[in-house]
N, CA, C and O atoms as CSV, one atom per row, in Angstrom:
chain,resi,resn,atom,element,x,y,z
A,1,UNK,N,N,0.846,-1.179,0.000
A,1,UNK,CA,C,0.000,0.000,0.000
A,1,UNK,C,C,0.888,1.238,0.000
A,1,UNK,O,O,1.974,1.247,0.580
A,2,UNK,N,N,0.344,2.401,-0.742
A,2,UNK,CA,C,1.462,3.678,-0.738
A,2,UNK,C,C,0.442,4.975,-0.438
A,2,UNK,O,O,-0.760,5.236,-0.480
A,3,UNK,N,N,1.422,5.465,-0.185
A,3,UNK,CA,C,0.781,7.012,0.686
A,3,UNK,C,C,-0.210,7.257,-0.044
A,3,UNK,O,O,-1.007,7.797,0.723
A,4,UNK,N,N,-0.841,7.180,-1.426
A,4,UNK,CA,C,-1.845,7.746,-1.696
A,4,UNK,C,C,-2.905,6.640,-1.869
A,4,UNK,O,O,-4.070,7.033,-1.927
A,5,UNK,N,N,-2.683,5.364,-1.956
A,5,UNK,CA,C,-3.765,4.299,-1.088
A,5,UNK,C,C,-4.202,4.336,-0.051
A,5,UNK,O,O,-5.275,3.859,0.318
A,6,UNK,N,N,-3.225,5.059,0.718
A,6,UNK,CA,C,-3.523,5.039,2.134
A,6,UNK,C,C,-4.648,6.022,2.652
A,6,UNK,O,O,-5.630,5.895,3.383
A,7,UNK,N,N,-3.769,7.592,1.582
A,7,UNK,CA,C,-5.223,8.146,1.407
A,7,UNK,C,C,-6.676,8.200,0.938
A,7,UNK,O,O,-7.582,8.734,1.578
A,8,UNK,N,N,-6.811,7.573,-0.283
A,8,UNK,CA,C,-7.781,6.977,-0.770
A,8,UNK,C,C,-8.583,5.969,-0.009
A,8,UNK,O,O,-9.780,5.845,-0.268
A,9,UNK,N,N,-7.858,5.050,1.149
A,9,UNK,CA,C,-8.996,4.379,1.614
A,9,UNK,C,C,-9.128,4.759,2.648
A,9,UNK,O,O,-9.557,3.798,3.287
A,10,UNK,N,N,-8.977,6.090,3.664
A,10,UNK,CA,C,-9.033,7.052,4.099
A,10,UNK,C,C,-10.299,7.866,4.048
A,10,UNK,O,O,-11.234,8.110,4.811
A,11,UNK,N,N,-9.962,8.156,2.930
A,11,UNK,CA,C,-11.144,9.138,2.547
A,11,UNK,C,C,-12.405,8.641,2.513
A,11,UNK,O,O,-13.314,9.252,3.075
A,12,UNK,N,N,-12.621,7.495,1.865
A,12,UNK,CA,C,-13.367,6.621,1.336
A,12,UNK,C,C,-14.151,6.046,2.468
A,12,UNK,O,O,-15.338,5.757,2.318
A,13,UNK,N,N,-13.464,5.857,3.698
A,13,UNK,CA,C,-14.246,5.218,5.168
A,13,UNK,C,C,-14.514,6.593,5.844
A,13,UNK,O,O,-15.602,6.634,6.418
A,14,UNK,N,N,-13.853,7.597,5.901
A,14,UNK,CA,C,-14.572,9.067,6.620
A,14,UNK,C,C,-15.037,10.293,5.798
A,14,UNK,O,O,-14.504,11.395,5.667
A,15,UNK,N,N,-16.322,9.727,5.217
A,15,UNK,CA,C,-16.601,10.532,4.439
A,15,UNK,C,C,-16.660,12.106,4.439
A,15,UNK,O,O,-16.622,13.050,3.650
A,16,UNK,N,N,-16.770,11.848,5.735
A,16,UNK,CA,C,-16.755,13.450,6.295
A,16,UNK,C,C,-15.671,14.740,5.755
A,16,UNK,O,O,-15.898,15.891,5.384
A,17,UNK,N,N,-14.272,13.861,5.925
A,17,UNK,CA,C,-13.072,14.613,5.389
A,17,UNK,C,C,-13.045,14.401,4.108
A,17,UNK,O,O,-13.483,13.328,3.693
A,18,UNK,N,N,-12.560,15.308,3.258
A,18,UNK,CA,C,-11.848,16.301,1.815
A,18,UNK,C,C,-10.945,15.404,1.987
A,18,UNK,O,O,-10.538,15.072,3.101
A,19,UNK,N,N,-10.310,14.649,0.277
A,19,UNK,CA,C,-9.554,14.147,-0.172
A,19,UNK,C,C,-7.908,14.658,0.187
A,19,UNK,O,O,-6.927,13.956,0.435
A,20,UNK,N,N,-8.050,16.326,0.099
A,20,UNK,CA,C,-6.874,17.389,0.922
A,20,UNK,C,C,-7.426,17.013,2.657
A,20,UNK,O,O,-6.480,16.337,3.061
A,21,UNK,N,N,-7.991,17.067,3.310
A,21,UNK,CA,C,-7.754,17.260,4.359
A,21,UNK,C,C,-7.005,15.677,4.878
A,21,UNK,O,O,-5.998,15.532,5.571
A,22,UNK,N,N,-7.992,14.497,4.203
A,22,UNK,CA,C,-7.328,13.213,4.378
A,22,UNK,C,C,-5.870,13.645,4.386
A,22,UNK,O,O,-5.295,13.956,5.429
A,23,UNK,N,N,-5.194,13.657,2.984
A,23,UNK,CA,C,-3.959,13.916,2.532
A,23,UNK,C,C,-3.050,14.463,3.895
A,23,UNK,O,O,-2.065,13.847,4.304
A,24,UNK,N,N,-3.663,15.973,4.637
A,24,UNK,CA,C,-2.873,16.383,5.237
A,24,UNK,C,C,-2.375,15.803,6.420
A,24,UNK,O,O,-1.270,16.041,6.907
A,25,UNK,N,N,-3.640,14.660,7.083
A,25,UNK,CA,C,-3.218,14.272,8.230
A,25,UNK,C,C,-2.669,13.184,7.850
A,25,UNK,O,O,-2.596,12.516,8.882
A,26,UNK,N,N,-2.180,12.513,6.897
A,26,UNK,CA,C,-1.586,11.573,6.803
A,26,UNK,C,C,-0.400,12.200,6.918
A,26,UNK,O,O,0.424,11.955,7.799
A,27,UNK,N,N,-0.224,13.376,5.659
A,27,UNK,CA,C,1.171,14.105,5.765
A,27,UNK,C,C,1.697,14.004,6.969
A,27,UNK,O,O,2.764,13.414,7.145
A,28,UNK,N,N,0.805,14.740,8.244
A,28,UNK,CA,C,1.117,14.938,9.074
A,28,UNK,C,C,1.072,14.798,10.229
A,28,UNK,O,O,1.005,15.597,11.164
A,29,UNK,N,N,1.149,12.613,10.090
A,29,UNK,CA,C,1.299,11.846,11.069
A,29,UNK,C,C,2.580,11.430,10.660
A,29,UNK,O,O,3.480,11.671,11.465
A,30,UNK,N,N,2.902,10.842,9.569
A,30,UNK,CA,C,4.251,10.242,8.786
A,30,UNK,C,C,5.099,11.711,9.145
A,30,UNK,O,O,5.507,11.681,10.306
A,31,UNK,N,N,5.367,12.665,8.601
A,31,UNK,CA,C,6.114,14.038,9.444
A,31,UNK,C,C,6.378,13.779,10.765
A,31,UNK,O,O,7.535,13.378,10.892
A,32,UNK,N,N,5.557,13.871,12.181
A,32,UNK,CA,C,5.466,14.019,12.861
A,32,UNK,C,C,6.059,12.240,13.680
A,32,UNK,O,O,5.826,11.842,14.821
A,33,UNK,N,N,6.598,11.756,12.910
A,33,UNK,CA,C,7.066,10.162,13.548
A,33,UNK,C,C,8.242,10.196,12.502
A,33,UNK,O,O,9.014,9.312,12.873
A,34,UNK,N,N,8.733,10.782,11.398
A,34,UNK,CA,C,9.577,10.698,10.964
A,34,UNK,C,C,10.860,11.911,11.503
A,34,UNK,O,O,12.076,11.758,11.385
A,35,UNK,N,N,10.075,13.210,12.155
A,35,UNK,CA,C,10.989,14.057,13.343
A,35,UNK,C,C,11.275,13.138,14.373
A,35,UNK,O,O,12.486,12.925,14.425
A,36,UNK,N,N,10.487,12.376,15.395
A,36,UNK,CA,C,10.911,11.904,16.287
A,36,UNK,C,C,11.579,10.693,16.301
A,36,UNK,O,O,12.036,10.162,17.314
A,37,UNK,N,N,11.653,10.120,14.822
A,37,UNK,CA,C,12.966,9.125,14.890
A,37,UNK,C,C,14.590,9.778,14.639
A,37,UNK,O,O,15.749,9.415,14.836
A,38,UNK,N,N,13.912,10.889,14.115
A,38,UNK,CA,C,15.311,11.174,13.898
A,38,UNK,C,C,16.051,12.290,15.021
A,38,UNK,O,O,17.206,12.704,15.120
A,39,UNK,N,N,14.995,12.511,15.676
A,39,UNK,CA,C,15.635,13.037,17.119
A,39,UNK,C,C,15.810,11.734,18.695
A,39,UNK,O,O,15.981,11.794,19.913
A,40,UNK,N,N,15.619,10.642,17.568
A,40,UNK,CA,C,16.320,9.298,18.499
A,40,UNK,C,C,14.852,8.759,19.457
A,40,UNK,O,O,14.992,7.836,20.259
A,41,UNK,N,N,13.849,9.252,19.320
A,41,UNK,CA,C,12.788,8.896,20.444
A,41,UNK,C,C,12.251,7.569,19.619
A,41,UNK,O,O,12.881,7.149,18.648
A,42,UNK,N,N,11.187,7.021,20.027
A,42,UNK,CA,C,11.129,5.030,20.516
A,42,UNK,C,C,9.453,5.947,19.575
A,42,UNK,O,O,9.175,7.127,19.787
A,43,UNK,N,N,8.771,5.193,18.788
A,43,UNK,CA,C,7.326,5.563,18.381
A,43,UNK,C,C,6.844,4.232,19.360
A,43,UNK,O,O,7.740,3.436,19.641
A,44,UNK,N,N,5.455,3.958,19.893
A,44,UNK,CA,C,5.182,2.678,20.240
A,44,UNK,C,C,3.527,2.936,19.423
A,44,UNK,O,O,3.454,4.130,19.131
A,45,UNK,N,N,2.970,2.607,19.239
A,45,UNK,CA,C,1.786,1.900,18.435
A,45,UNK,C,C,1.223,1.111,19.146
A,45,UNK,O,O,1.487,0.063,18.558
A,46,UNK,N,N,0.601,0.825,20.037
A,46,UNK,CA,C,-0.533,-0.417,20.633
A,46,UNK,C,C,-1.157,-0.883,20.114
A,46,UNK,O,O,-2.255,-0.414,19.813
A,47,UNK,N,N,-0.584,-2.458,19.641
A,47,UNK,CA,C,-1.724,-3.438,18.951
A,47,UNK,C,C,-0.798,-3.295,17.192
A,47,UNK,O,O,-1.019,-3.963,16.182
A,48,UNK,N,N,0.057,-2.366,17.364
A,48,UNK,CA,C,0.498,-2.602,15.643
A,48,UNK,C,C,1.821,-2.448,15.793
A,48,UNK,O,O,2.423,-2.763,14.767
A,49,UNK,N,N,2.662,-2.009,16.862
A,49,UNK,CA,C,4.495,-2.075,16.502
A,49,UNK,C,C,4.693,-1.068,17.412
A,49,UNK,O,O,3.976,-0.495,18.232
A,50,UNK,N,N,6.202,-0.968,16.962
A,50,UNK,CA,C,6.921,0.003,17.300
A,50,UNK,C,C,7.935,0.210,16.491
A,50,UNK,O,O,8.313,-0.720,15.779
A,51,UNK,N,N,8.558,1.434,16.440
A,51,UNK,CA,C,9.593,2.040,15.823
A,51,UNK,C,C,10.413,2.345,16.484
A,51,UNK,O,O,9.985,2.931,17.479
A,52,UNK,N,N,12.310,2.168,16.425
A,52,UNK,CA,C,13.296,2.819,16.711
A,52,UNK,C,C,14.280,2.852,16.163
A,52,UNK,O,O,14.208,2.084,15.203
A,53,UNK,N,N,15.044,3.238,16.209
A,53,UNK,CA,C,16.822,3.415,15.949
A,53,UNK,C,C,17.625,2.731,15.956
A,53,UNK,O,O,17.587,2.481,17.161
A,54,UNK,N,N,18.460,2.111,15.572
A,54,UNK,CA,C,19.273,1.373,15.354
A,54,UNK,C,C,20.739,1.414,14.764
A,54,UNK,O,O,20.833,2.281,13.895
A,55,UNK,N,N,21.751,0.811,14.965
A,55,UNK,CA,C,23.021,1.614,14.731
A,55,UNK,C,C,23.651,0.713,14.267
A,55,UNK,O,O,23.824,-0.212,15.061
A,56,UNK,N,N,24.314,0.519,12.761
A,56,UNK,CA,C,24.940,-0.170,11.983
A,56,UNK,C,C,26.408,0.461,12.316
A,56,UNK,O,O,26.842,1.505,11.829
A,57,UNK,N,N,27.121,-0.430,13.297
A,57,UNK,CA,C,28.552,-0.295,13.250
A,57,UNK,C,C,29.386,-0.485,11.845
A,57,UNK,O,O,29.180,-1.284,10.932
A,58,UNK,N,N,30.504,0.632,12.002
A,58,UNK,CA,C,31.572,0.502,10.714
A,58,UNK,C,C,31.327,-0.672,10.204
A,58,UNK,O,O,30.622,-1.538,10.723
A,59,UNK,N,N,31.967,-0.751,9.052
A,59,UNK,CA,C,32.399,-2.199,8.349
A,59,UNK,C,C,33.394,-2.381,7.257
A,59,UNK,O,O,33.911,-1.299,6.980
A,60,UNK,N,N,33.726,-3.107,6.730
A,60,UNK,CA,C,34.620,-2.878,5.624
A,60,UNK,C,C,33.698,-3.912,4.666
A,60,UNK,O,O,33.323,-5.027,5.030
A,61,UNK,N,N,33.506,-3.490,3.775
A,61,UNK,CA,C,32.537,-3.762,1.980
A,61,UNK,C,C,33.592,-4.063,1.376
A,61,UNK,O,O,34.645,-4.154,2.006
A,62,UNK,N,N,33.524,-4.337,-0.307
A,62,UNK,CA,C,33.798,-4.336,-0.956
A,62,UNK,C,C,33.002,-3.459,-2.769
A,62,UNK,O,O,31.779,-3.464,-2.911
A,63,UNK,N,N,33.627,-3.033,-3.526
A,63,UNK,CA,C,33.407,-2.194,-4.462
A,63,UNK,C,C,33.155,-3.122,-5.370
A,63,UNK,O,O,34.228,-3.619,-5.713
A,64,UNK,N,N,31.920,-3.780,-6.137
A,64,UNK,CA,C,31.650,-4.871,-6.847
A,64,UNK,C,C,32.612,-5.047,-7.934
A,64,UNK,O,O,33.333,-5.928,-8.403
A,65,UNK,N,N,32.159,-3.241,-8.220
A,65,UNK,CA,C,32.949,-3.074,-9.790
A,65,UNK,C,C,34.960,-3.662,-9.654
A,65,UNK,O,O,35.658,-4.562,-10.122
A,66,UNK,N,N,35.112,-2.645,-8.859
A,66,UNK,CA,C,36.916,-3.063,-8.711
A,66,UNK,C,C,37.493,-4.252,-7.932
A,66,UNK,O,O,38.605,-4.728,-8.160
A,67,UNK,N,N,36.825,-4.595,-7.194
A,67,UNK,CA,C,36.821,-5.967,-6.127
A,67,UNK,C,C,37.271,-5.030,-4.633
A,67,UNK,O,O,37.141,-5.557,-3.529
A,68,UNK,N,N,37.782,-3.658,-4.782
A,68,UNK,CA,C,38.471,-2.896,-3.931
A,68,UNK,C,C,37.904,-3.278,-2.318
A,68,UNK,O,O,36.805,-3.819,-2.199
A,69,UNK,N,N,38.511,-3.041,-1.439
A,69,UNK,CA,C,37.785,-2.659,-0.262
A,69,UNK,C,C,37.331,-1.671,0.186
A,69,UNK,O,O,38.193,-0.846,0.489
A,70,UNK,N,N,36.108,-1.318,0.406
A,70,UNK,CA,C,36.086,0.088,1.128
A,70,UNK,C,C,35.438,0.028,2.464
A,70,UNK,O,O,34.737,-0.964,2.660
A,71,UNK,N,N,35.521,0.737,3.238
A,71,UNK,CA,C,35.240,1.672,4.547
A,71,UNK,C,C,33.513,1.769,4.833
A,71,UNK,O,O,33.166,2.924,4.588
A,72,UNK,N,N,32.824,1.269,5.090
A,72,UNK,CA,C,31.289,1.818,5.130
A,72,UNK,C,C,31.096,2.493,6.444
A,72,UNK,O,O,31.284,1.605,7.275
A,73,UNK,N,N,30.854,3.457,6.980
A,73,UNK,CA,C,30.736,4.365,8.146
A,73,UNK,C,C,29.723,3.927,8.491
A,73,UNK,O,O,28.894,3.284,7.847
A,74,UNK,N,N,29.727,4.377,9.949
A,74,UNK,CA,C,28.158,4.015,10.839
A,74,UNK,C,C,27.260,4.525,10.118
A,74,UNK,O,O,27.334,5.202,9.092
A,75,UNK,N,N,26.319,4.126,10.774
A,75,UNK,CA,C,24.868,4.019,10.431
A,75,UNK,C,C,23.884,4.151,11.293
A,75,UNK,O,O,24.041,3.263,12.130
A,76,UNK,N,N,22.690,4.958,11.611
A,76,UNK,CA,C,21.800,5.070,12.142
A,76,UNK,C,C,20.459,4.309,11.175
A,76,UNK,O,O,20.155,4.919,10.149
A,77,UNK,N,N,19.916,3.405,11.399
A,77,UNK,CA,C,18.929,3.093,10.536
A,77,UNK,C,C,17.553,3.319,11.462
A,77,UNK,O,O,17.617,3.547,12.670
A,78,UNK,N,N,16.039,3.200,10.561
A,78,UNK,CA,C,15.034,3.075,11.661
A,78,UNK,C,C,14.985,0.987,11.668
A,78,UNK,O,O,15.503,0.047,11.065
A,79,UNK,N,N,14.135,1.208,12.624
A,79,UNK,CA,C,13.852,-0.047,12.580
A,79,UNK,C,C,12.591,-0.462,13.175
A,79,UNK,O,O,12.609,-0.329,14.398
A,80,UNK,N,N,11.448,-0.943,12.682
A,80,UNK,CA,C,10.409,-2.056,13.229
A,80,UNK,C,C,9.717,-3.225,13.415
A,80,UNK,O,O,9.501,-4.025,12.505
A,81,UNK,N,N,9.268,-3.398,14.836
A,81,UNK,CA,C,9.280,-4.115,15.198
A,81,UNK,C,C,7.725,-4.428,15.305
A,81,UNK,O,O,7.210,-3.537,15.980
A,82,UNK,N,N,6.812,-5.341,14.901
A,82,UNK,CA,C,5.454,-5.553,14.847
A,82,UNK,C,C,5.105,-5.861,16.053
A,82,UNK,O,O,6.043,-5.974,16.842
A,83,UNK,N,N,3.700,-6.095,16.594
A,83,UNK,CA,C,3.256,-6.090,17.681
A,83,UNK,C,C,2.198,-7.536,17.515
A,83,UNK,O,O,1.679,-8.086,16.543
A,84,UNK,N,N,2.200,-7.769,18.821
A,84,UNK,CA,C,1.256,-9.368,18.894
A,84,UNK,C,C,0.412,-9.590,18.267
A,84,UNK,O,O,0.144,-10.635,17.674
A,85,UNK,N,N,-0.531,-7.921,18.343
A,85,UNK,CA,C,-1.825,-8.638,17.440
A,85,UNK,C,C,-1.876,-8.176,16.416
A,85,UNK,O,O,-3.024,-8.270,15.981
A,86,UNK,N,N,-0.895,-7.461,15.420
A,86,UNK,CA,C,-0.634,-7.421,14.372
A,86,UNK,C,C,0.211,-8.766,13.637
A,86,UNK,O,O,-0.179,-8.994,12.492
A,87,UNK,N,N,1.131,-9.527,14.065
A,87,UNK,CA,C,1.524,-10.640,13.793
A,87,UNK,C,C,0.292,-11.700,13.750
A,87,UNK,O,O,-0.129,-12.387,12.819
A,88,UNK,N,N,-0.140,-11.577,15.130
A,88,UNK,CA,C,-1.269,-12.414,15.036
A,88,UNK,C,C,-2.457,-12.337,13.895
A,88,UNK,O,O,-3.001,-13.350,13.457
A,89,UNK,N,N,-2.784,-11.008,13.476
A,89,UNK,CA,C,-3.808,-10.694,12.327
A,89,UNK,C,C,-2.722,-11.014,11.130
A,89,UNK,O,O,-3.564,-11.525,10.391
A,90,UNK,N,N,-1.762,-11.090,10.526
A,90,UNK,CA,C,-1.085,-11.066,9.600
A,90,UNK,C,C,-1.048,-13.049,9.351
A,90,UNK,O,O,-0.859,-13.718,8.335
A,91,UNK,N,N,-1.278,-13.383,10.553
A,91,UNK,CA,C,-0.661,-14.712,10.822
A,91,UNK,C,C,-2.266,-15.548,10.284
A,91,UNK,O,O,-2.435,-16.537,9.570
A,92,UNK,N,N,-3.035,-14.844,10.831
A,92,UNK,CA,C,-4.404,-15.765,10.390
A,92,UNK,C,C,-4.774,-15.258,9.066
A,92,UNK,O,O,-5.986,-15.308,8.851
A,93,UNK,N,N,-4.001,-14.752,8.058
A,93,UNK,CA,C,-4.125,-14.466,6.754
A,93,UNK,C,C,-3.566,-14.725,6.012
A,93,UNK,O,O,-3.513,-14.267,4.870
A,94,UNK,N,N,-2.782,-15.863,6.692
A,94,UNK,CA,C,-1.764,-17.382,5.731
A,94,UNK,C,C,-3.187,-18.144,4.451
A,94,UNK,O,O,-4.219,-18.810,4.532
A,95,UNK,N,N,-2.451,-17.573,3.533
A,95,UNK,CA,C,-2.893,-18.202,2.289
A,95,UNK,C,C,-2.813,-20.155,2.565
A,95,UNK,O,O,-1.917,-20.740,3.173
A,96,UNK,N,N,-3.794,-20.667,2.033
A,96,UNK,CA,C,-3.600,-21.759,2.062
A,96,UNK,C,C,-3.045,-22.332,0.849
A,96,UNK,O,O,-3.366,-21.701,-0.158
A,97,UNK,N,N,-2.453,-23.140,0.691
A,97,UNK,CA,C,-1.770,-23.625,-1.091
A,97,UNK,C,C,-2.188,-24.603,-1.151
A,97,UNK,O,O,-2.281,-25.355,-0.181
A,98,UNK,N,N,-2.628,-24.925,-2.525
A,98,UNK,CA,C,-2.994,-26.074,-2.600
A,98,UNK,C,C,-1.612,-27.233,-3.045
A,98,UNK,O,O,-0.417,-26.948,-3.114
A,99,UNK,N,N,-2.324,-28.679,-3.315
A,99,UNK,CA,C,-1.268,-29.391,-3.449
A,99,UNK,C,C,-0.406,-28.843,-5.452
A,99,UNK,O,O,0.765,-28.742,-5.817
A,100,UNK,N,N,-1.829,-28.629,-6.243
A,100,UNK,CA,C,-1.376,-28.539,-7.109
A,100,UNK,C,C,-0.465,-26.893,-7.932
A,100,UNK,O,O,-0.007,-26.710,-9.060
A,101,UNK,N,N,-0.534,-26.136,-6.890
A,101,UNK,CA,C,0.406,-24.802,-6.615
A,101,UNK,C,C,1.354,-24.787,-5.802
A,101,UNK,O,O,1.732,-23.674,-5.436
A,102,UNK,N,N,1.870,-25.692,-5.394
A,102,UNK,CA,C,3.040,-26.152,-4.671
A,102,UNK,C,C,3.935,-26.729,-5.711
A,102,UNK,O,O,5.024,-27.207,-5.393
C-alpha cells in the first residue's frame, strides 16, 4: 500500500473529510514520527508495533565493480518491530496452497 492508497482508503471510510484534508493528516502523522525518529525517540503503536533506531557499526565492503575494499561508516537506521496482534492478524491471513500450486 502507498501514501496515496492510504489516502484513498481514508477518505473513502470518513466521508466526512476532503480528499486534501485526508492527505494532510496523513502528511502529518508520517512528518510528525519521521521528526521523532530522527531526534532518536522510541514511536510505540498499541496493537500494531513500534519504531526505533538502530546503529549499523563501521564495516569494511567491498566495491563490486573493482573488487576494492572500502570503509562503510556508521549508520543510524530506523527499525520495526510488529506487535502481537498485528503478527497475530497477519498470521491468520496465511494463504492456504494447494497441493497442485506447490
Amino acid at each position: 500500500m502507498t501514501r496515496s492508497d492510504l489516502v484513498a482508503h481514508l477518505s473513502e471510510r470518513f466521508t466526512q473529510l476532503t480528499q486534501r484534508d485526508t492527505e494532510f493528516a496523513v502528511k502529518t502523522i508520517l512528518d510528525a514520527m519521521s521528526d521523532a525518529l530522527a531526534r532518536g525517540h522510541r514511536i510505540e503503536i498499541r496493537g500494531f508495533g513500534s519504531f526505533s533506531i538502530n546503529r549499523r557499526p563501521p564495516r569494511t565492503g567491498r566495491n563490486p565493480r573493482s573488487g576494492e575494499q572500502v570503509m562503510i561508516p556508521e549508520k543510524l537506521v530506523p527499525h520495526f518491530k510488529p506487535g502481537k496482534a498485528l503478527r497475530e492478524a497477519v498470521d491468520a491471513q496465511l494463504p492456504v496452497l494447494d497441493d497442485e500450486a506447490a
